[in-house]
C-alpha positions as CSV (number, residue, x, y, z in Angstrom):
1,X,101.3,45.0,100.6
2,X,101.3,46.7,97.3
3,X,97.6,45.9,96.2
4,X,96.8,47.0,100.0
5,X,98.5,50.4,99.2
6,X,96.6,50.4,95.6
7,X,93.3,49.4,97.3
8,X,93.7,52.3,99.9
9,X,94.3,55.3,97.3
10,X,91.7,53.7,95.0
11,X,89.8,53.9,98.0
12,X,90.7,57.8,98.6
13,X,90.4,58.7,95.3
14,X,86.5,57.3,94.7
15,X,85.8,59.7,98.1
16,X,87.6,62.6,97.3
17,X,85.9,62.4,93.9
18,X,82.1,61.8,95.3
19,X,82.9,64.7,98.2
20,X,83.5,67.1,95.3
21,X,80.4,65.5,93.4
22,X,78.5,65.9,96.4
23,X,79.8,69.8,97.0
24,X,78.9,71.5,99.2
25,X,77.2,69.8,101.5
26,X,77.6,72.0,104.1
27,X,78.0,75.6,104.7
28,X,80.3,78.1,102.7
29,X,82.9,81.1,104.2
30,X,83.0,83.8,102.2
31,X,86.0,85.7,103.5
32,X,85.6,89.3,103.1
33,X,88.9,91.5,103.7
34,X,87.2,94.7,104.8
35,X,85.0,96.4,106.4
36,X,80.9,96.5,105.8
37,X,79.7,98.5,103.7
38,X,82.8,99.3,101.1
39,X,82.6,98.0,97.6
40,X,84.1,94.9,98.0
41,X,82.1,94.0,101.1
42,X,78.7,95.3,99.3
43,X,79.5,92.8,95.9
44,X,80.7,89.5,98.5
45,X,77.6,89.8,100.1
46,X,75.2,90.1,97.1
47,X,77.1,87.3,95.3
48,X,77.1,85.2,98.7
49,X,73.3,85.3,99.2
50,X,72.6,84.5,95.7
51,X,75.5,81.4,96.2
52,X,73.2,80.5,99.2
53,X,69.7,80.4,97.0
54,X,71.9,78.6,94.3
55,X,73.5,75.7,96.4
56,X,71.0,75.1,99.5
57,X,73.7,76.1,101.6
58,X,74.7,79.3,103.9
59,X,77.3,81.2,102.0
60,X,78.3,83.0,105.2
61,X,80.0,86.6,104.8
62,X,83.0,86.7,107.2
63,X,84.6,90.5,107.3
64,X,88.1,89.9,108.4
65,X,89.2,94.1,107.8
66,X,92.8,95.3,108.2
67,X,96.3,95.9,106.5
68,X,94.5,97.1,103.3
69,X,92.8,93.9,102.7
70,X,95.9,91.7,103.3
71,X,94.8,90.1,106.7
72,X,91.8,88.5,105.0
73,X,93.2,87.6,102.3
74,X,96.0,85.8,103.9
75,X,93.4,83.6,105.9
76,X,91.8,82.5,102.1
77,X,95.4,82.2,100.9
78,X,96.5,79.5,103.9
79,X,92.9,78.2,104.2
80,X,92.1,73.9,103.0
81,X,91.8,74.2,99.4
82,X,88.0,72.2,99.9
83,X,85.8,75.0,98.5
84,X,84.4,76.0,101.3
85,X,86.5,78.9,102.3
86,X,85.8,81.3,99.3
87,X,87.0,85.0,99.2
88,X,85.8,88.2,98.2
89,X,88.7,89.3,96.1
90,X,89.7,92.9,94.4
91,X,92.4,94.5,93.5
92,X,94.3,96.3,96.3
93,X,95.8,93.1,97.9
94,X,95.7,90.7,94.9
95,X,97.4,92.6,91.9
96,X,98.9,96.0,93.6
97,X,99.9,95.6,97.3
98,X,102.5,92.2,96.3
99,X,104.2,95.2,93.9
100,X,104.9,97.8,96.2
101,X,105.4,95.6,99.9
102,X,105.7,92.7,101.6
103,X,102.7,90.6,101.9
104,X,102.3,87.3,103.9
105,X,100.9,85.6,101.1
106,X,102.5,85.2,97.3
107,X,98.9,85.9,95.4
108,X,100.2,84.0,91.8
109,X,101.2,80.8,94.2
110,X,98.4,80.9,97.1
111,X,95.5,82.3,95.6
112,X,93.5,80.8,92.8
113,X,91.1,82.7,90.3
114,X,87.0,81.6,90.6
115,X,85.6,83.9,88.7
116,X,85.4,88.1,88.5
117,X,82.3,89.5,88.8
118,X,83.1,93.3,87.8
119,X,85.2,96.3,87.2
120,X,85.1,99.7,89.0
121,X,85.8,102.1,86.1
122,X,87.5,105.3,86.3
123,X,86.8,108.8,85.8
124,X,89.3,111.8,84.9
125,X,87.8,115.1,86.3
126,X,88.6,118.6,86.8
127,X,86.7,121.7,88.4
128,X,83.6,122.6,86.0
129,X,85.3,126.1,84.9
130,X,89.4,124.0,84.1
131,X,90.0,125.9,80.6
132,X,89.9,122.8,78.1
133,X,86.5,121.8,76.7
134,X,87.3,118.1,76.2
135,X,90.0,115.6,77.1
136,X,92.2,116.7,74.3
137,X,92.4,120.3,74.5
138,X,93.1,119.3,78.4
139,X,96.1,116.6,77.7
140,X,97.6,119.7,74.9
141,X,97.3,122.1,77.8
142,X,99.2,120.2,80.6
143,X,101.4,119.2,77.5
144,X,102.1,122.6,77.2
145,X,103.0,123.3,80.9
146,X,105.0,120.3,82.3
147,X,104.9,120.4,86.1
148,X,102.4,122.8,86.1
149,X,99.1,121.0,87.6
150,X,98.7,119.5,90.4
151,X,96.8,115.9,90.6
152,X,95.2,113.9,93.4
153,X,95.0,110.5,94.5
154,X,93.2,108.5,97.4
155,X,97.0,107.6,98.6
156,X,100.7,106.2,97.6
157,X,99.9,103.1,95.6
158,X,95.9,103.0,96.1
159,X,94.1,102.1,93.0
160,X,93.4,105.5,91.9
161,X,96.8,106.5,92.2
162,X,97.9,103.7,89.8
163,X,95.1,105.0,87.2
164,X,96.1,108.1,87.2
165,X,99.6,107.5,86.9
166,X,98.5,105.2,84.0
167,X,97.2,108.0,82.2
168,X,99.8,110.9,82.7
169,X,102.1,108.4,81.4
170,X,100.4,107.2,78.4
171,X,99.7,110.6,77.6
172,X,102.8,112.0,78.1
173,X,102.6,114.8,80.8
174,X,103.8,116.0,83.9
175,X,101.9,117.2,87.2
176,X,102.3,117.6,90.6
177,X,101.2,114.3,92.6
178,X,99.4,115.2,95.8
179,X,98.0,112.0,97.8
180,X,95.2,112.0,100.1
181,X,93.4,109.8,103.0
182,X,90.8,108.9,100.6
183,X,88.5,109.6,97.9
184,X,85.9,112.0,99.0
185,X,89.2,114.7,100.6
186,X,90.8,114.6,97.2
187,X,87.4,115.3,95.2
188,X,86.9,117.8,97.6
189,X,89.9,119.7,96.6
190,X,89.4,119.1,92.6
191,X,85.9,120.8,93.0
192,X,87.3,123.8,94.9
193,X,90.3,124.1,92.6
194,X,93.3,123.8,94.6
195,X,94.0,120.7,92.6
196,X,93.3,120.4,88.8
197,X,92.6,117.0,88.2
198,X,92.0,113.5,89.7
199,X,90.9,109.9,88.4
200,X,88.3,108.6,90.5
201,X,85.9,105.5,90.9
202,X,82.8,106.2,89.4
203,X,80.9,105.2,92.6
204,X,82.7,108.3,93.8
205,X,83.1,110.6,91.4
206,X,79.6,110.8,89.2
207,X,77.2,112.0,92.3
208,X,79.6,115.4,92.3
209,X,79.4,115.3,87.7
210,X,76.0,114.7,87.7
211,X,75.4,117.9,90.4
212,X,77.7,119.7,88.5
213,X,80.5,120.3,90.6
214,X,82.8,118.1,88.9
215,X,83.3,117.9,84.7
216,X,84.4,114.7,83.2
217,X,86.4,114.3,80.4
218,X,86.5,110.4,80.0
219,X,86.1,107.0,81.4
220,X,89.1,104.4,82.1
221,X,87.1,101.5,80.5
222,X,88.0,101.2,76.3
223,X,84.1,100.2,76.2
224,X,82.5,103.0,78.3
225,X,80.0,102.2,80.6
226,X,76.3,102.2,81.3
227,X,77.2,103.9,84.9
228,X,78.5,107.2,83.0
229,X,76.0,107.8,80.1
230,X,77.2,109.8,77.7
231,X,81.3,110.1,78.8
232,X,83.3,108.8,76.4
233,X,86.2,106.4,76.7
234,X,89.5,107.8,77.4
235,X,90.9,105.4,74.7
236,X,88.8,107.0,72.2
237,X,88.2,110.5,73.3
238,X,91.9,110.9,73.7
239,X,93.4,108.8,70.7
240,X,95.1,106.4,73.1
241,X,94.1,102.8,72.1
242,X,94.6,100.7,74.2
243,X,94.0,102.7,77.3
244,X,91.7,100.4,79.4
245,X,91.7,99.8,83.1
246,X,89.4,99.0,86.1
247,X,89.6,97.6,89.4
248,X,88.5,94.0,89.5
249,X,86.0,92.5,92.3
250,X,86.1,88.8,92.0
251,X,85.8,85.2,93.8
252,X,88.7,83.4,95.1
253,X,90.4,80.1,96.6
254,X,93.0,78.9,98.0
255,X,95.9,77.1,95.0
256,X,95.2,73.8,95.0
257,X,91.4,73.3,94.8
258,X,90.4,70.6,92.9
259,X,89.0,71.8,89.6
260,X,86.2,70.6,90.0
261,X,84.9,72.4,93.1
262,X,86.6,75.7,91.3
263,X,84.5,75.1,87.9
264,X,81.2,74.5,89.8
265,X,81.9,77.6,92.1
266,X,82.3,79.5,88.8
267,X,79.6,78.4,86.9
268,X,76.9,79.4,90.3
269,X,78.2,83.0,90.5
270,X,78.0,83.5,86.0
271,X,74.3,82.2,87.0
272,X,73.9,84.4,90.3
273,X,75.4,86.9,88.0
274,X,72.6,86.4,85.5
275,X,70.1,87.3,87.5
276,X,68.3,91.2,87.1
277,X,68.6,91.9,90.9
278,X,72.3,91.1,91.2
279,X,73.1,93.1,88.3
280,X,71.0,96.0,89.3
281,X,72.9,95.9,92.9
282,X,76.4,96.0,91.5
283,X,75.6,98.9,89.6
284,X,74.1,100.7,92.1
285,X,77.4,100.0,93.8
286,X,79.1,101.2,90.8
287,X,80.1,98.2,89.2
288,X,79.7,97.0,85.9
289,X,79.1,93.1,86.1
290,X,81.9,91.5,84.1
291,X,81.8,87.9,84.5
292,X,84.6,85.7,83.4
293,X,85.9,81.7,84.7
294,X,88.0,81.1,86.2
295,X,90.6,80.7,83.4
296,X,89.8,84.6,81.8
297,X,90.0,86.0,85.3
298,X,93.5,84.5,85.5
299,X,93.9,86.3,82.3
300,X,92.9,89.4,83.3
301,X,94.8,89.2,86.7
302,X,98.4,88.7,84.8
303,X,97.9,91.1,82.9
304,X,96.7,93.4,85.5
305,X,99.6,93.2,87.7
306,X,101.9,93.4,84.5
307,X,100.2,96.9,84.0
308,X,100.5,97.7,87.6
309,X,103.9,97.2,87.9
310,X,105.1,98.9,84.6
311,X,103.2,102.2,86.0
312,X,104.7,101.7,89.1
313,X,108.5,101.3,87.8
314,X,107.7,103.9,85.2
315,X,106.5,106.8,88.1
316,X,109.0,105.3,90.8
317,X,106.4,104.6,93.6
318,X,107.3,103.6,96.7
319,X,105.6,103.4,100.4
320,X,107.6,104.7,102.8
């Protein structure tokens, strides 16, 4: 009976190791938690169909939309950890929503890291005529007036707001929060002056600087970015090292796929992206490609969500 039982998982093992040898060897779900056409939706796709040229096999986009990306995330998070359920992951339900509310999933237990493929940097902007010439003279002035200046956000605990937060704490001032529904409402306001100042994606925000009817006084990435030539780094700029953030769009699975599948996956998208085309699409999105495996993008994730919730705690935010 025993050498039956040995001979059976012997047996199970040699398939489960030629299935992941063999993978895929059928077609791919990539799960996509919004709707088409926003940033995370635009980078799943591009990354899918180059998957697809890569393996021989339909990487098929799936948008699964709702509760701020939670709904499709959950599917990924209780999906068969086989590889063939992948998901387009970012940072709104991964490393912020768990903070601030309930979510049907535990991201650190359910979710494991593929690989990232970029980061949405930041902008801090202001009206064209706000009275400080660069990010210094602007941080000395709100300095100066605690409580003063109002500041916008896309909404309560949205990426943005976190961002912003980030920097009015590291650089020690005080303003009146204002949250919107959205980007585009609370740049709108910043360029007619009822608010002073915002952080912003750059996919939103640089249209309106290069026009003219925003100024920018730095960039949330320590390494700046090709996507805002000639804006420095807040870091830098301001004298804050260590002031570097961005929202992460990455590749997904569900905990417990076999390492194997996961370091295959991750090597496909550092070659998809590799390729000129890819690259040139995420920045048009405005994205700077940063690849990592799986094992940096776990990195990057902790740390990420240890950021989060220190700004969080630090500027008491809550959903009601």
């Amino acid at each position: 009976m025993k050498r039956c039982l040995l001979f059976v998982a012997a047996c199970l093992a040699a398939a489960t190791a030629l299935a992941q040898q063999n993978y895929p060897n059928r077609p791919i779900r990539m799960v996509i938690p919004w709707p088409p056409g926003q940033a995370t939706d635009l980078v799943g796709r591009v990354i899918a169909q180059k998957l697809s040229d890569l393996f021989g096999y339909q990487v098929v986009p799936d948008n699964r939309a709702g509760a701020g990306g939670m709904i499709g995330t959950d599917i990924v998070a209780k999906a068969a950890p086989d590889g063939y359920t992948l998901l387009a992951a970012s940072s709104g339900p991964v490393s912020i929503s768990p903070l601030l509310q309930k979510t049907p999933y535990a991201a650190e237990h359910d979710l494991a890291p593929v690989a990232n493929g970029g980061l949405s940097p930041y902008l801090l902007t202001t009206m064209p005529s706000f009275p400080a010439k660069d990010i210094r003279e602007f941080i000395a002035l709100l300095k100066a007036n605690p409580g003063k200046y109002s500041y916008a956000s896309s909404g309560t605990g949205a990426t943005a707001h976190l961002v912003v937060e980030y920097f009015n704490n590291t650089a020690g001032i005080r303003g009146i929060h204002v949250p919107y529904k959205g980007s585009i409402p609370a740049l709108t306001d910043v360029m007619s002056g009822q608010i002073a100042y915002t952080t912003e994606t750059v996919a939103a925000s640089m249209p309106f600087v290069r026009s003219g009817k925003l100024k920018a006084y730095g960039i949330s990435l320590a390494n700046g970015s090709a996507l805002a030539p000639g804006i420095p780094p807040i870091a830098t700029a301001a004298d804050m090292p260590g002031f570097d953030v961005g929202a992460w769009i990455g590749v997904m699975v569900s905990a417990g796929t076999p390492k194997a599948l996961v370091d295959k996956l991750a090597a496909a998208v550092d070659k998809a992206l590799q390729s000129p085309d890819v690259r040139d699409k995420l920045l048009s999105v405005g994205l700077e490609p940063d690849y990592r495996n799986a094992a940096d993008m776990g990195r990057l994730l902790k740390e990420q969500s240890a950021k989060f919730a220190d700004i969080i705690k630090k500027s008491n935010i809550r959903i009601e």
